[in-house]
N, C-alpha and C positions, 0 to 999 in steps of 0.2 A: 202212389200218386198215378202211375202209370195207369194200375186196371180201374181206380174212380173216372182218369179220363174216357178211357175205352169203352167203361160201360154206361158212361150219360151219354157218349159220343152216337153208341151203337144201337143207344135206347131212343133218342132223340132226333138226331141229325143223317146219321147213314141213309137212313131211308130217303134221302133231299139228293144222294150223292150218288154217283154212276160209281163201279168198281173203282174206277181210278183213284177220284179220291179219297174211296173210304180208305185203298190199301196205302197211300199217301198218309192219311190222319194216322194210320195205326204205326207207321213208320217213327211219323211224327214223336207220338204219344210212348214208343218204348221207352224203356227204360234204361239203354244204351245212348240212344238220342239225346234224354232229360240230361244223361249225365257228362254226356258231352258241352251240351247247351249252359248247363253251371259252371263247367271248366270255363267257358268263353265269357262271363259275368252273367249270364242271366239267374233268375231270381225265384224261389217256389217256394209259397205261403200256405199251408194249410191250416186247416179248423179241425178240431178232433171234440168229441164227445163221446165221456167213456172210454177212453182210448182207441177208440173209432175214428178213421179218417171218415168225414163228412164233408170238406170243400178243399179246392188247391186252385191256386191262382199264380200261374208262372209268366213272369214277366222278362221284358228287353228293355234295356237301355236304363232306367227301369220303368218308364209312361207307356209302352206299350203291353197292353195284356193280348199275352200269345195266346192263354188256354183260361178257359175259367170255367169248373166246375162244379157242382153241390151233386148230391144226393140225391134219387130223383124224390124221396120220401122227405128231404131236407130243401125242397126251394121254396120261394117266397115266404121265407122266415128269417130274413136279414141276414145269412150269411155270406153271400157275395158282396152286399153293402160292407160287410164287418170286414173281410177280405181286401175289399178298394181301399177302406179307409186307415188300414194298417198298411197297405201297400202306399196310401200318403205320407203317411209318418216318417216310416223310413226313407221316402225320399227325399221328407225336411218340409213337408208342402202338403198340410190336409186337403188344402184345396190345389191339390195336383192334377193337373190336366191329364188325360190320359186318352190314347187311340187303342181301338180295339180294328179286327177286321172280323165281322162277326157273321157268322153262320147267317142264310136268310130268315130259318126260322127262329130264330134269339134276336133278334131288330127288336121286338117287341120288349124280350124281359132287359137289353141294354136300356133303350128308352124309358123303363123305368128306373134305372141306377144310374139317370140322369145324362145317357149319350144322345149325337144327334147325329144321324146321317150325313155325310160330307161327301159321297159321291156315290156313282153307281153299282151296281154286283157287277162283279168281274170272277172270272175260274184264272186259275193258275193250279196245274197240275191236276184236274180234276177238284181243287179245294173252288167251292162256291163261299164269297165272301162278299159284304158290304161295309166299305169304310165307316169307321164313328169316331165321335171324338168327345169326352164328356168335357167340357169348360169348368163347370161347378157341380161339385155334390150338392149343393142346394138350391142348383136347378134342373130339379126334378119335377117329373111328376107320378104323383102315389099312385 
């Protein structure tokens, strides 16, 4: 889970990020970290294909998604959809609300898995993030 994060992270988003917060993300994103993070309840979903990890989705509380990632040969093929919506199940509520604080450049593929902007980008530690918050998985748009 660790290097699927690191490497959409480093493929995608680093380049948005001063050193600070990439060495932050990667802090984040250990594997020491993860497994601190489960001690404390938080929650990680992935997707495998061929027993290939291809997406993880770790969560808080459990509505907030801390990390969510696919494959970069694996996006826009429904598996973040399929990751949110097992991520409802288990919390008893398909249509679970859920907050993301989301990279600037992911605004986009959040809005399409039906979040909505709810305040401005803010850094914290180097991390560049914009609030969201999905209401309904079916309201989206395609």
């Amino acid at each position: 889970m660790s290097l699927l994060a690191r490497e959409v992270f480093d493929q995608f988003v680093a380049s948005h990020y001063q050193t600070e917060g990439i060495a932050e993300f990667h802090r984040y994103a250990s594997v020491e970290a993860l497994s601190q993070r489960h001690k404390s309840g938080y929650i990680t979903l992935v997707a495998e294909h061929s027993g290939e990890l291809i997406g993880m989705l770790h969560l808080r509380e459990p509505r907030h998604v801390s990390m969510l990632f696919v494959q970069s040969s694996r996006q826009r093929s429904g598996i973040a959809r399929g990751l949110l919506a097992a991520a409802g199940t288990l919390a008893g509520d398909i249509n679970c609300e859920f907050t993301v604080s989301s990279s600037p450049n992911a605004v986009s593929a959040y809005e399409r898995l039906g979040f909505r902007i709810t305040g401005s980008e803010q850094c914290i530690n180097g991390i560049r993030f914009v609030p969201m918050q999905r209401i309904s998985p079916n309201d989206h748009r395609a």
